[in-house]
VOLUM-192014 format. One record per residue (C-alpha): x, y, z. Coordinates in Angstrom, 1 decimal, m for minus. Each point is the difference from the previous one (the first is absolute). Layout:
N
{{X, Y, Z}}
...
END
This chain:
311
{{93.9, 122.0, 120.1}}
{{1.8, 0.5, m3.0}}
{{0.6, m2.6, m2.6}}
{{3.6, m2.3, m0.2}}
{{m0.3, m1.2, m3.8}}
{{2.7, m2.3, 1.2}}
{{m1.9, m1.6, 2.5}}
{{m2.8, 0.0, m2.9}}
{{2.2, m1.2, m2.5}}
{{1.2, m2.9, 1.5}}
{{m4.0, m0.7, 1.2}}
{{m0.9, m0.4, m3.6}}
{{3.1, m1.7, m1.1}}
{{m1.3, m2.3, 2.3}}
{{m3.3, m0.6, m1.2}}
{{1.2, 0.1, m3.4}}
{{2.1, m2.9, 0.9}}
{{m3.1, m2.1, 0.8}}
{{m1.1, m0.3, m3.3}}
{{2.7, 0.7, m2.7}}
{{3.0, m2.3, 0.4}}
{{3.7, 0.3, m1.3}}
{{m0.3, 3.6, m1.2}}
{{1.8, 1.9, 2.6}}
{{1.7, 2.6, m2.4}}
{{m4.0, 0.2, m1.9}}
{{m1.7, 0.5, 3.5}}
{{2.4, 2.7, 1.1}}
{{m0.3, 2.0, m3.1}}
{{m3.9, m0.2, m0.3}}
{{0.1, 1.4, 4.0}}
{{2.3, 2.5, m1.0}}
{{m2.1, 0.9, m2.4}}
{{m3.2, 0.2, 2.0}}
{{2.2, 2.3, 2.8}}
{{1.5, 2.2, m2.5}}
{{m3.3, 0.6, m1.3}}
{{0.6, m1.7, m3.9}}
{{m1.7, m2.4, m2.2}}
{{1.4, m3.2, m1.3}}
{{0.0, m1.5, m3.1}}
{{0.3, m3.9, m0.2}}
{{1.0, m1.6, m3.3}}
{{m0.1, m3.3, 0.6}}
{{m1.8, m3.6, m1.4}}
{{m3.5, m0.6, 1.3}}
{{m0.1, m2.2, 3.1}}
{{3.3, 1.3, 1.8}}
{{m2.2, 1.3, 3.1}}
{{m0.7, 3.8, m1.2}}
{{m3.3, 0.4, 0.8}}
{{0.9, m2.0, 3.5}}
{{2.6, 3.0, 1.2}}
{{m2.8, 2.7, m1.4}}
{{m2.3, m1.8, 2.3}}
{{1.9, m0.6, 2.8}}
{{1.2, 3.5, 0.6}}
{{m3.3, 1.3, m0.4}}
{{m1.4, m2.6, 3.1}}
{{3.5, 1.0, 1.8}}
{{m0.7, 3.7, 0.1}}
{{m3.7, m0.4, 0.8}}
{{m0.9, 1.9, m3.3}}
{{m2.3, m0.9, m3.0}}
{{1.1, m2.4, m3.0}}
{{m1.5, 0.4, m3.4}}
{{1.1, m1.5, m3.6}}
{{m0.4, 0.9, m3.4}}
{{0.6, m2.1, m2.9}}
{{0.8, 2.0, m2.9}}
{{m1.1, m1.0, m3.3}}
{{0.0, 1.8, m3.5}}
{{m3.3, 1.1, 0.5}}
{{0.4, 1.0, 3.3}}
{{m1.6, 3.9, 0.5}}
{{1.5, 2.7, 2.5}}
{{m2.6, m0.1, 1.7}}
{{0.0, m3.6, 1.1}}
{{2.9, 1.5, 2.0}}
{{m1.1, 3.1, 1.2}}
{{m3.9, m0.4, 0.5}}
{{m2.5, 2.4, m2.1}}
{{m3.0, 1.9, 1.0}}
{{m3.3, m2.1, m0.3}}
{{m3.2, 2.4, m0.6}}
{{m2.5, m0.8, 2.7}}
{{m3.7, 0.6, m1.7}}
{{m2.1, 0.2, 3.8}}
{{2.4, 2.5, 0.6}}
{{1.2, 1.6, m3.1}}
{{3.6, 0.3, 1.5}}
{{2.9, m1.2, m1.3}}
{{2.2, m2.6, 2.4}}
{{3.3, m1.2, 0.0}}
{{0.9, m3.3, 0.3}}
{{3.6, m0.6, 0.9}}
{{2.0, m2.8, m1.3}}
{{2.5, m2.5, 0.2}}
{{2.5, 3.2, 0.4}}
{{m1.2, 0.6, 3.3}}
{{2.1, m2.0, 2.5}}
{{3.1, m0.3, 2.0}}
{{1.4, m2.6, m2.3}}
{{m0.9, m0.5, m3.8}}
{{1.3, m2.9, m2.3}}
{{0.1, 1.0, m3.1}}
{{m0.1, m3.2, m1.9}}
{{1.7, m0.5, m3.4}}
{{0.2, 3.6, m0.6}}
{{1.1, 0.2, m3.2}}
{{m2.9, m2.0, m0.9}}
{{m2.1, 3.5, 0.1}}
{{0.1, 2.7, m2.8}}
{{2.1, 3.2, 0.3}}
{{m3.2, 1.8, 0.9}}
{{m1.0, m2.3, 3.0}}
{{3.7, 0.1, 1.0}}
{{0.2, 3.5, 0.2}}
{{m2.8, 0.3, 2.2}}
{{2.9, m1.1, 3.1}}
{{1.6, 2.5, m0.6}}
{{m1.4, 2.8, 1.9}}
{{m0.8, m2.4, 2.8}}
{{3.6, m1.9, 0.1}}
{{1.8, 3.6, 0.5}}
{{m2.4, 2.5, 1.8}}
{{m2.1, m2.8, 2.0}}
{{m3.4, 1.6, m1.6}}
{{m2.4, m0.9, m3.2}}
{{m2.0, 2.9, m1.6}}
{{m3.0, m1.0, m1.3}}
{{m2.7, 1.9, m1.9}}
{{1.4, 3.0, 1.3}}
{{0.4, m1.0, 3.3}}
{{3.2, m0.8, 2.0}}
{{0.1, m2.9, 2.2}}
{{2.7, m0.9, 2.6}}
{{0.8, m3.2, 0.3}}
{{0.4, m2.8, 3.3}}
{{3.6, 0.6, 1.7}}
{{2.0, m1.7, 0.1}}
{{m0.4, m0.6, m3.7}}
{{2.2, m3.0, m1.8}}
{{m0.4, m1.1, m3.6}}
{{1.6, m3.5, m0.5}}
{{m0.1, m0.7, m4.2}}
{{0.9, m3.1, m1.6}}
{{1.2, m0.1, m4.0}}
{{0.2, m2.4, m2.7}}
{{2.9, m0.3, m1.9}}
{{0.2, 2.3, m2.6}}
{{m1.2, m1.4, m3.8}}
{{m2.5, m2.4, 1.3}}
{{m3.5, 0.4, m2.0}}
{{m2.5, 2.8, 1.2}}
{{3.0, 2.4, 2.3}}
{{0.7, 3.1, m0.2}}
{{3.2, 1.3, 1.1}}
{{0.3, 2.3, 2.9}}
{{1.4, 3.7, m0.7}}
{{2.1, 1.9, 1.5}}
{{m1.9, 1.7, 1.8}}
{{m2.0, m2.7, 2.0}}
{{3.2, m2.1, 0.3}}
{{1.4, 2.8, 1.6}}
{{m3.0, 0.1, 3.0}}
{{1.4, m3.3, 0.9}}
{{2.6, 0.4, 2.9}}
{{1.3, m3.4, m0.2}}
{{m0.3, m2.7, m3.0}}
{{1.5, m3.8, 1.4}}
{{m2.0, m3.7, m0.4}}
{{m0.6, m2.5, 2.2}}
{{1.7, m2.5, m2.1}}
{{m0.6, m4.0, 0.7}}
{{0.4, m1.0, 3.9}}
{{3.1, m2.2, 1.1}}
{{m0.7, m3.7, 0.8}}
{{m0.5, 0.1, 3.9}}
{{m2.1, 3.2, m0.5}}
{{m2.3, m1.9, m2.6}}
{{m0.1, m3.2, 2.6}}
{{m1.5, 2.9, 2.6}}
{{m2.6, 0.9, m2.5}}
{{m0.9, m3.4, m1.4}}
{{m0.4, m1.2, 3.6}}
{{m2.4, 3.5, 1.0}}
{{2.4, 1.8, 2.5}}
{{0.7, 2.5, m2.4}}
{{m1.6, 1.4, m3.4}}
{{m4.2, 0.5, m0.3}}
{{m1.2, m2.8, 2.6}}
{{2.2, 2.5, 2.7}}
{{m1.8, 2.9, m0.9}}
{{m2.7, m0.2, 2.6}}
{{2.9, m0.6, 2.5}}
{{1.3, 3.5, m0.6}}
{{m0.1, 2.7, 2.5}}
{{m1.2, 3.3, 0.2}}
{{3.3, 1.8, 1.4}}
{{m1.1, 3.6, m0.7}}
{{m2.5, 2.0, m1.2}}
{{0.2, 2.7, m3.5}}
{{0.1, 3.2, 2.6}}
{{3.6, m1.5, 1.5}}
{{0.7, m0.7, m3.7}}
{{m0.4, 3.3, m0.5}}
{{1.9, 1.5, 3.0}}
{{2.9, m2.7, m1.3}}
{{m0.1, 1.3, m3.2}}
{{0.2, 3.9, 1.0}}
{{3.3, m1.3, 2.2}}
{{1.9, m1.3, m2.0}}
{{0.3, 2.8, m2.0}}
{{2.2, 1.6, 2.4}}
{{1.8, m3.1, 0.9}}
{{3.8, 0.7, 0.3}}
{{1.7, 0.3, m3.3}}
{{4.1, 1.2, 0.2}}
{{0.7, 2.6, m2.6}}
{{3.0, m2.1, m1.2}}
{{m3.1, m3.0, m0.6}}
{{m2.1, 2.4, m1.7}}
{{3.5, 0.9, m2.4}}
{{m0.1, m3.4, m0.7}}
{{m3.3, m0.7, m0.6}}
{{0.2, 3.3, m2.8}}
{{3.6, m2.0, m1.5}}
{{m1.8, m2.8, m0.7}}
{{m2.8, 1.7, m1.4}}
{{2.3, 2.4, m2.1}}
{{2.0, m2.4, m1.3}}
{{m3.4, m1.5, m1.9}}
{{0.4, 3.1, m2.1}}
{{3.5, m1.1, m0.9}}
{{0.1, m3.9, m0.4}}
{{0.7, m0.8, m3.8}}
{{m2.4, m2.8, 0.8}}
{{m3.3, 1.8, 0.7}}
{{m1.6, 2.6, m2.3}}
{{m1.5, 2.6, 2.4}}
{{0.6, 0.1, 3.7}}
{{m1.9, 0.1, 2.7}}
{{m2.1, 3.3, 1.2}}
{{0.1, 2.4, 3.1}}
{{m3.3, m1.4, 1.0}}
{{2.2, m3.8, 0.3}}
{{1.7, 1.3, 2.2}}
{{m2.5, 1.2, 2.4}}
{{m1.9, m3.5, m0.3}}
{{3.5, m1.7, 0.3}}
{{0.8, 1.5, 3.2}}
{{m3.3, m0.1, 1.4}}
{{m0.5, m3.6, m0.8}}
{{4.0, m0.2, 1.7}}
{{m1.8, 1.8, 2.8}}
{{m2.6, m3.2, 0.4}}
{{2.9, m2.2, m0.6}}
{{2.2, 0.6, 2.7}}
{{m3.3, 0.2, 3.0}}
{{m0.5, m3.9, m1.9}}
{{3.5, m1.0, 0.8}}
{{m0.8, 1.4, 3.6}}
{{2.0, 2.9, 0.3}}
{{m0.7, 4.2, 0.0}}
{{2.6, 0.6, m2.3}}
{{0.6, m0.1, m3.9}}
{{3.1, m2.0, m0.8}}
{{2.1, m0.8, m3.6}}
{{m1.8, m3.2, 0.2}}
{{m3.6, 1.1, m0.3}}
{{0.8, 2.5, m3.1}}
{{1.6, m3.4, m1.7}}
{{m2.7, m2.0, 0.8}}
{{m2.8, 2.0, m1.3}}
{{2.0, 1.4, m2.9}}
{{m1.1, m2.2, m2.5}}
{{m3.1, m0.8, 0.9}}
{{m1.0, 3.9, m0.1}}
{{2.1, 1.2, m2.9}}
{{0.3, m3.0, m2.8}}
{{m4.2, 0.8, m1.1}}
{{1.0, 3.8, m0.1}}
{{3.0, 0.3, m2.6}}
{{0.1, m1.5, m3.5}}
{{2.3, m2.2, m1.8}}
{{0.1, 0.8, m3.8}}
{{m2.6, 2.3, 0.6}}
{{m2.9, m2.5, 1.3}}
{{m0.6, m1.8, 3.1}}
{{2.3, m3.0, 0.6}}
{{m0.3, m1.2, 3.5}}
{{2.9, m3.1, m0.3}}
{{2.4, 2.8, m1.6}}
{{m0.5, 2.8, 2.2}}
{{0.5, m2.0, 3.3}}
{{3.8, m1.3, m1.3}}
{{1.0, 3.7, m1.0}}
{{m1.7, 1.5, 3.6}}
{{2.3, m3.4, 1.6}}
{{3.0, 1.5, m1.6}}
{{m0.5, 3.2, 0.9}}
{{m0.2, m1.4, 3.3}}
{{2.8, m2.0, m0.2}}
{{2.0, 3.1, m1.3}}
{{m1.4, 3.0, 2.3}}
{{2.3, 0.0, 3.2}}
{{m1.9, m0.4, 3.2}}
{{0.7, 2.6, 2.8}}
{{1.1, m0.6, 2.9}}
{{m1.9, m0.3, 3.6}}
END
């Protein structure tokens, strides 16, 4: 029987639910990004329930959960395992790490040196690790959440380009409102839920989800808009350099993932806008660096300025 990611969708929007509280627009987007087959970067203040939407999603799908906390003197290979000699033997084994799972937080990412960062970078786009010599495919489905300190604080480095750029979607958590935070004081939401959440699927469905959505109904005249928006990043007076062909692939896969979230089979105006900033504002520059606050106000005029087709 073949997979309905909206029927899947709305099973782990429900689970989601269970433990993270008053963060509708944040739970849709991290689903999205798990169906559209993304990573997500979180750039938020400690305690805002990161780790707990890492977590819960990997008990949702039935897959594994592992956690690294980078550090400055974190190695690459704390991430991707290493080959330990073995003297009864004399062979060489590998011993996989923290990489290996459905769903890995990255914690405080830019805590790590350039060199440990970089060693994401094969897995985050091709879903392998290669390893003294040897390739290694990776658990699929295969979701790297990341959180970030704010840039300037002692002992980060700051992301480049090219690592930003693995990261379909960049959004925070932010503080909960008041009745959400009474829900989690009082344990029916936030960590003391998290034994309450349900398996509602396992990674193979993920997968077949995943595959899916990729051919999920986009109109050509949403696709048109999708590439306006996109080329008008390479025109706004606001933003330095625009956003890249490969944006727009993510964009309208993560659009894809979107729409099966909102329940329906079909891409709409709506799902480009809500995922515009989130997937574009950590891929263009403003003055020529990385300004997160100013690139979402020019992408929220180009919105504002781009006419919307009609359906």
């Amino acid at each position: 029987m073949a997979t309905d990611p909206i029927d899947l969708a709305a099973r782990l929007h429900g689970a989601t639910a269970v433990t993270v509280r008053g963060k509708p627009e944040v739970v849709r987007l991290a689903i999205a990004t798990l169906l559209g087959g993304g990573h997500l970067l979180l750039a938020d203040l400690p305690g805002t329930g990161k780790t707990l939407l890492a977590k819960t999603l990997a008990v949702a799908i039935g897959g594994n959960f592992r956690r690294v906390q980078c550090t400055p003197d974190l190695l690459p290979t704390d991430i991707t395992g290493t080959s330990v000699f073995q003297p009864a033997t004399g062979d060489w084994t590998f011993r996989p790490g923290p990489l290996f799972a459905n769903v890995l937080l990255v914690d405080e990412i830019n805590r790590a040196s350039p060199r440990t960062q970089a060693a994401l970078l094969e897995p985050m786009e091709e879903h392998q690790v290669t390893v003294d010599g040897a390739t290694r495919r990776l658990p699929e489905p295969f979701l790297c959440i990341a959180t970030q300190n704010p840039h300037g604080q002692i002992g980060t480095f700051p992301l480049p380009e090219s690592q930003l750029d693995r990261f379909s979607v960049v959004t925070s958590l932010g503080l909960p409102g008041r009745d959400a935070e009474r829900e989690i004081v009082a344990g029916s939401g936030g960590t003391e839920a998290l034994a309450r959440v349900p398996v509602v699927t396992t990674p193979d469905e993920v997968s077949a989800a995943i595959a899916a959505i990729h051919h999920l109904h986009a109109a050509p005249a949403v696709v048109e808009y999708l590439l306006d928006l996109v080329d008008a990043t390479r025109a706004h007076p606001g933003l330095t350099s625009g956003a890249s062909p490969r944006v727009s692939v993510g964009l309208l896969a993560v659009a894809r993932a979107h729409a099966a979230v909102c329940g329906r089979n079909y891409v709409t105006p709506d799902d480009i806008q809500a995922v515009f900033v989130p997937s574009v504002a950590h891929r263009v520059s403003v003055g020529g660096h990385l300004d997160l606050a100013a690139a979402a106000a020019a992408l929220a005029d180009i919105v504002v300025r781009t006419p919307v087709p009609r359906q």
